[in-house]
C-alpha positions in Angstrom: 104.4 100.3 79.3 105.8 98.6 82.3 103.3 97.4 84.5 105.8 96.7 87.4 105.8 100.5 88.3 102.1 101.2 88.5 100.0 101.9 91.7 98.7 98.4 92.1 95.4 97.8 94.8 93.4 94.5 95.9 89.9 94.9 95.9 88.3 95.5 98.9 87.1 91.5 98.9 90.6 90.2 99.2 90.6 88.1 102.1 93.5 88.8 104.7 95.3 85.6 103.9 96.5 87.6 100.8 95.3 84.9 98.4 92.6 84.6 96.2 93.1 87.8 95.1 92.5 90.5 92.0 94.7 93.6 92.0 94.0 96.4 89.3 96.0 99.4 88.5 94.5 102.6 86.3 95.8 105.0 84.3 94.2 107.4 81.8 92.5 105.0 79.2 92.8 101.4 80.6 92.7 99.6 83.5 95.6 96.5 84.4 94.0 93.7 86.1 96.6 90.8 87.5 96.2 88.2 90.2 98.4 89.2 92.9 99.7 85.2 93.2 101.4 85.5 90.1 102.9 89.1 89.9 105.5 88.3 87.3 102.6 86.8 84.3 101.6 89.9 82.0 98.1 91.8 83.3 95.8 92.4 80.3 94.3 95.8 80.3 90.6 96.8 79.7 89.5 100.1 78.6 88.0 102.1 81.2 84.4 102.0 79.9 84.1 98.2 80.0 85.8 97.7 83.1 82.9 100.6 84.3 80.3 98.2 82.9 81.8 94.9 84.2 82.2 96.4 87.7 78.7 97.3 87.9 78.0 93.9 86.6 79.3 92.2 89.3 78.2 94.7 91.7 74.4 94.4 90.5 74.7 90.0 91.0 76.2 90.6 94.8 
């Protein structure tokens, strides 16, 4: 899959320097996560479920 044409978004943290940041596209079975300072270095992909469960992870320690 090229990742280059998905619909990329920052998270709603991202400061609005543009840096520091954690962009994440989803499709139907994973999610792409990539930092958005180094576009051109491979994402690596996490099925939906455990990005579900690290999400409310995070979420849960805020």
């Amino acid at each position: 899959m090229n990742t280059s044409e998905l619909g990329w978004f920052k998270s709603s943290y991202s400061s609005a320097q543009g840096d520091d940041c954690v962009e994440v596209a989803v499709t139907e079975r994973v999610v792409h996560v990539r930092d958005s300072k180094d576009v051109a270095r491979r994402p690596f992909a996490v099925e939906r479920e455990g990005w579900v469960r690290f999400v409310g992870f995070a979420a849960a320690r805020d």
